[in-house]
C-alpha positions in Angstrom: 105.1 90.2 116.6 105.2 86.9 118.4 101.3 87.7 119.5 100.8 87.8 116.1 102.2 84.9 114.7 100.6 82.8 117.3 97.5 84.3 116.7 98.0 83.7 113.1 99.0 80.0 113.4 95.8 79.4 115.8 93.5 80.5 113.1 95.1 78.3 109.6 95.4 75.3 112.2 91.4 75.1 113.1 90.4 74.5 109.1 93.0 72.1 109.1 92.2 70.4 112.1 88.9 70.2 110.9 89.9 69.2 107.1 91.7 66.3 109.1 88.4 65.6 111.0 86.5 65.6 107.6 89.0 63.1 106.1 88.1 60.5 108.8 84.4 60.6 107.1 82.6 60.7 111.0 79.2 59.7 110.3 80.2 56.7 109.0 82.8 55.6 111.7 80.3 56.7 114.2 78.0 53.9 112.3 80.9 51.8 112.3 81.1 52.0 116.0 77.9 51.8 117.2 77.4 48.5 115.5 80.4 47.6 117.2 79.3 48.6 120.7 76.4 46.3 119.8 78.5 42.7 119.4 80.3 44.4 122.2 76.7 44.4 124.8 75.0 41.6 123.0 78.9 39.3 123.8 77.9 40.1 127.8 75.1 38.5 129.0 73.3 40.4 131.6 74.3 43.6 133.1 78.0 44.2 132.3 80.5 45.1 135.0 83.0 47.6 135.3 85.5 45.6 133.7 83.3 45.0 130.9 82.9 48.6 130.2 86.3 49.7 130.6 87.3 47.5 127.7 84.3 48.4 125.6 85.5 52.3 125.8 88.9 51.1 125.0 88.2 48.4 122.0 85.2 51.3 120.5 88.2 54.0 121.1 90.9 51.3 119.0 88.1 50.9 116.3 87.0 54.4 115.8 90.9 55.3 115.1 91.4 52.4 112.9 88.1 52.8 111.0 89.3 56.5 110.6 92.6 55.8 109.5 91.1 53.3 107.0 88.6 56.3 105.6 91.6 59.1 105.5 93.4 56.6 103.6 90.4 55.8 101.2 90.7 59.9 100.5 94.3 59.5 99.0 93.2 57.0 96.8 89.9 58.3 95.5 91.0 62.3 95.3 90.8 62.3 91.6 87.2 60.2 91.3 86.3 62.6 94.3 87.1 65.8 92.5 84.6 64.7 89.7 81.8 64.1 92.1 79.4 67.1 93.4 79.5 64.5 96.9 82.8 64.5 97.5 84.9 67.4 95.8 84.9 69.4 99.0 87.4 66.9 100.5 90.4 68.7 101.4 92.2 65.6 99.8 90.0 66.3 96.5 91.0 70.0 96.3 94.5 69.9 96.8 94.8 71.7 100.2 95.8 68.4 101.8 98.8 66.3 99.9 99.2 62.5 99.8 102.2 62.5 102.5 100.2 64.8 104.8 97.4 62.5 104.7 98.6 59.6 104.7 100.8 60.1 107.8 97.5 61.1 109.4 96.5 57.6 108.1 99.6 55.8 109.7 99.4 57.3 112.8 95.7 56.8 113.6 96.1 52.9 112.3 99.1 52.6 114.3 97.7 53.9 117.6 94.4 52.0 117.3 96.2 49.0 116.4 98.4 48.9 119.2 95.7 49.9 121.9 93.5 47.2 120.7 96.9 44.5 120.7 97.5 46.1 124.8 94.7 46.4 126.3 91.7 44.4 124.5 93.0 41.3 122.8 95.0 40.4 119.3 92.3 38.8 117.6 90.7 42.1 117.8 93.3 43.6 116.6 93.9 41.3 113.7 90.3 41.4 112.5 90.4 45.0 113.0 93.7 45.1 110.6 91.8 42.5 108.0 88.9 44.9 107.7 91.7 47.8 106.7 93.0 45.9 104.2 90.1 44.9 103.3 88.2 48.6 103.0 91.2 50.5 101.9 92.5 48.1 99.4 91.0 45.5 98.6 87.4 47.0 98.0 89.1 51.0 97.3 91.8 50.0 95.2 90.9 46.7 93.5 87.2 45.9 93.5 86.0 49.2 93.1 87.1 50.8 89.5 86.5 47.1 88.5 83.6 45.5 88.8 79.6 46.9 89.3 79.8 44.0 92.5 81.9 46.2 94.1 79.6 46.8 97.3 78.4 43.5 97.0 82.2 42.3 97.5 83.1 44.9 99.3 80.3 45.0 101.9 82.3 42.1 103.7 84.2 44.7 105.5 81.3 47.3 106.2 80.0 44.2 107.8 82.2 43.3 110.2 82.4 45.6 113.0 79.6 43.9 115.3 82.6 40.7 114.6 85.0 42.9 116.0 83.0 43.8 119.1 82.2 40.6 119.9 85.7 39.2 119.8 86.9 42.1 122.1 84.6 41.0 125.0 85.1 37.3 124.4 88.4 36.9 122.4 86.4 34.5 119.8 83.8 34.8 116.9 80.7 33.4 117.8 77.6 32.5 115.5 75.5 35.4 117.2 78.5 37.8 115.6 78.3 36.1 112.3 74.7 36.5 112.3 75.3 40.0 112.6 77.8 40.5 109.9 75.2 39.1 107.5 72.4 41.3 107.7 75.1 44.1 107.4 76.2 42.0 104.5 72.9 42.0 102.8 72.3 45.8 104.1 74.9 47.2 102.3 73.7 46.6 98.7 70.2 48.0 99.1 71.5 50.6 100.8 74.3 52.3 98.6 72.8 51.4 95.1 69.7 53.5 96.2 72.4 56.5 96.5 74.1 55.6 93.2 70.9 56.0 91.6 70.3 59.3 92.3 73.9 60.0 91.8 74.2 57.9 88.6 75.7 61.0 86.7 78.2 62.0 89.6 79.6 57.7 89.3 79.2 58.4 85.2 81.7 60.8 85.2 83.7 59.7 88.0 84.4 56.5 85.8 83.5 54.0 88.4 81.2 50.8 87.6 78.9 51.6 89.9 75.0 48.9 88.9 73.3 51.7 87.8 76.3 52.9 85.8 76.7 49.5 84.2 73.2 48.0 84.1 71.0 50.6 84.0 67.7 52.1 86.9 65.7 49.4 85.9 68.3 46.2 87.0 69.6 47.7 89.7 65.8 48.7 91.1 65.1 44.9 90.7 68.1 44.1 92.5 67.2 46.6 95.4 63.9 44.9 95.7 65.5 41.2 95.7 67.9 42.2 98.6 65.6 44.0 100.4 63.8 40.2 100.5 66.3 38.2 101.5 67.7 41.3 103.7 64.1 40.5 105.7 64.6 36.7 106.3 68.1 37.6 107.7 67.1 40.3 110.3 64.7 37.5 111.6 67.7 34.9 112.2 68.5 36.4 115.6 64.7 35.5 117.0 65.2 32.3 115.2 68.7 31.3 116.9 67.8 32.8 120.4 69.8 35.8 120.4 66.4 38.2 120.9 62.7 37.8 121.9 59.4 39.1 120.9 60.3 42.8 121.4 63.5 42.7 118.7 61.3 40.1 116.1 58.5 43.0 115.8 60.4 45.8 115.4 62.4 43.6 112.7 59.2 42.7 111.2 58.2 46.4 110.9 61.5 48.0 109.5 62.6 45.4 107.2 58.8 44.9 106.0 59.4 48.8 105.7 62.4 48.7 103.7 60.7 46.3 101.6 58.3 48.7 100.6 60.4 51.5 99.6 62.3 48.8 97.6 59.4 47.9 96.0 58.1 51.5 95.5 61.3 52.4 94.0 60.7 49.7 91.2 57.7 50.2 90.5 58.0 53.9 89.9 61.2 55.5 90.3 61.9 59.3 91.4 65.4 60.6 92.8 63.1 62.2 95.8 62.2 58.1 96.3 65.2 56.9 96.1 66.8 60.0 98.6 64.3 58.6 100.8 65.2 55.2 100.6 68.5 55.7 101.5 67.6 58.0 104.2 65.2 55.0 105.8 67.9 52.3 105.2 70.1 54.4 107.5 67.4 54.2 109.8 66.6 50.5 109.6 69.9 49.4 110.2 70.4 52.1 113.1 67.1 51.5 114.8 67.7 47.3 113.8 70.5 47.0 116.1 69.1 49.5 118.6 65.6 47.4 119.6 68.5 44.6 119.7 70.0 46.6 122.5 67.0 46.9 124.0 65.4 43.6 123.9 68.8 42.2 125.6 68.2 44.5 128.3 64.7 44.8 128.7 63.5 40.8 128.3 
C-alpha cells in the first residue's frame, strides 16, 4: 500500500513540478540571463579569473531566481487576461490547477533566495537593482502600466532592459556608461519587438481587454511605429563602436542585423501579413541574441 502511494505521489508531483517550471516563463529568463552574463564579460576586461567566474555563476544563479520569481508572480496577476488568450491559457495559473497562494509562495521563495544570494555573495547594489527591476516588471509595468495605457512596453521595457545593468554592477559594484549603453538598445528593442507579436495576436489582446498599439491605434500606426524604432533602434546598436566598447568585428555584424531588422520593419509596413510579422518577431529574437553574442566575441577575439 505504501509502494503505492509513493508511487502515486511521484507521478501528480512531475506535472506539477513542471507546471511550476512553466510559471517561471524559461525562455525568457534564459534571455534575461544571457544578456546579463554579457554586462557580466564585457565589466572584465581581458580574460577573467577564477574569481571572476565564480561570481558570474553566482550573480546569473541570483538573477535567474529573481527573474523567475518576478514571471511566476506576473502569472497570478494576469490568470484571468491569460485564460482569454490562445498564448497563454495553458498556464497552470490560467486554468485553475495552480491557486494564488500556491503560486505565489513559489514567487516568495525564489525572490527571497535570489535576493539574498545576490546581497551574500555578489554585492547589494546588485541586489537592489535586481529588487527595482521586480517591482518594476511585476508591478509597475503588470499591474499599473499595462491594462492602462497602449505605452505599456514602451514604459515598461525599462525593466526588460536592465539585466546587462545588473551584470555589470555584479563584477564592478557600479553602473558604468558601457552598461547604460546596453540598457538602451534593449530599451529601444523591446517595442519593435513585442508590437510585431501583438499584431498577429491583435484579436487574442482584443479580447483579453488590454491596450495593446494595435488594439488602440490600429496595424497601420503601430507598423509605422515598428519602422521608426527599428531606425533609431540602428543608431543605438552602433553607440558601442562609437564609445569604444567594440571594434570592427561587433560594428559589422551590428550593421547587418539591425540594417536587417530594418527591413522586416519596413516590409511589414509596406505590406502587412501575420506570416511577416511571425517572422519579424522570430528575427528580432535573433538580432538581439546574436547583437550581444558578436559583442562577446569581439571582446574576446580583438
Amino acid at each position: 500500500m505504501s509502494v503505492n502511494s509513493s508511487n502515486l505521489a511521484a507521478t501528480v508531483s512531475v506535472p506539477v513540478m513542471r507546471q511550476f517550471y512553466a510559471l517561471t516563463k524559461p525562455r525568457v529568463v534564459q534571455l534575461i540571463v544571457f544578456c546579463a552574463l554579457i554586462g557580466m564579460v564585457l565589466a572584465v576586461p581581458g580574460i577573467p579569473s577564477l574569481a571572476d567566474i565564480r561570481l558570474a555563476a553566482i550573480a546569473c544563479l541570483g538573477i535567474w531566481l529573481v527573474a523567475a520569481a518576478a514571471a511566476a508572480f506576473n502569472c497570478i496577476v494576469e490568470k484571468g487576461i491569460d485564460a482569454k488568450m490562445k498564448r497563454t491559457a495553458w498556464r497552470a495559473t490560467a486554468r485553475g490547477e495552480l491557486g494564488n497562494t500556491q503560486t505565489l509562495l513559489f514567487s516568495a521563495v525564489l525572490g527571497i533566495a535570489g535576493s539574498a544570494m545576490l546581497y551574500l555573495w555578489v554585492n547589494p547594489l546588485t541586489m537592489w537593482l535586481t529588487f527595482a527591476t521586480f517591482v518594476g516588471y511585476a508591478v509597475i509595468y503588470t499591474v499599473i502600466l499595462k491594462p492602462l495605457t497602449p505605452q505599456n512596453i514602451v514604459i515598461g521595457g525599462a525593466s526588460g532592459a536592465m539585466p546587462p545593468v545588473l551584470g555589470w554592477a555584479a563584477m564592478t559594484g557600479d553602473v558604468g556608461p558601457e552598461a547604460l549603453i546596453l540598457f538602451l538598445i534593449i530599451f529601444l528593442w523591446t517595442p519593435p519587438h513585442f508590437w510585431a507579436l501583438a499584431l498577429y495576436r491583435v484579436e487574442d489582446y482584443r479580447k483579453s481587454g488590454l491596450p495593446m498599439l494595435p488594439v488602440t491605434h490600429g496595424s497601420e500606426f503601430t507598423r509605422l511605429q515598428i519602422l521608426l524604432y527599428t531606425g533609431v533602434l540602428f543608431a543605438a546598436c552602433l553607440l558601442p563602436f562609437v564609445y569604444g566598447m567594440s571594434s570592427w568585428l561587433y560594428l559589422i555584424a551590428a550593421v547587418l542585423l539591425s540594417a536587417g531588422f530594418c527591413l522586416y520593419g519596413f516590409w511589414l509596413w509596406r505590406d502587412y501579413s501575420d506570416a511577416l510579422a511571425r517572422r519579424t518577431f522570430r528575427f528580432s529574437l535573433w538580432h538581439l541574441s546574436l547583437l550581444f553574442a558578436a559583442l562577446l566575441l569581439d571582446h574576446y577575439l580583438l
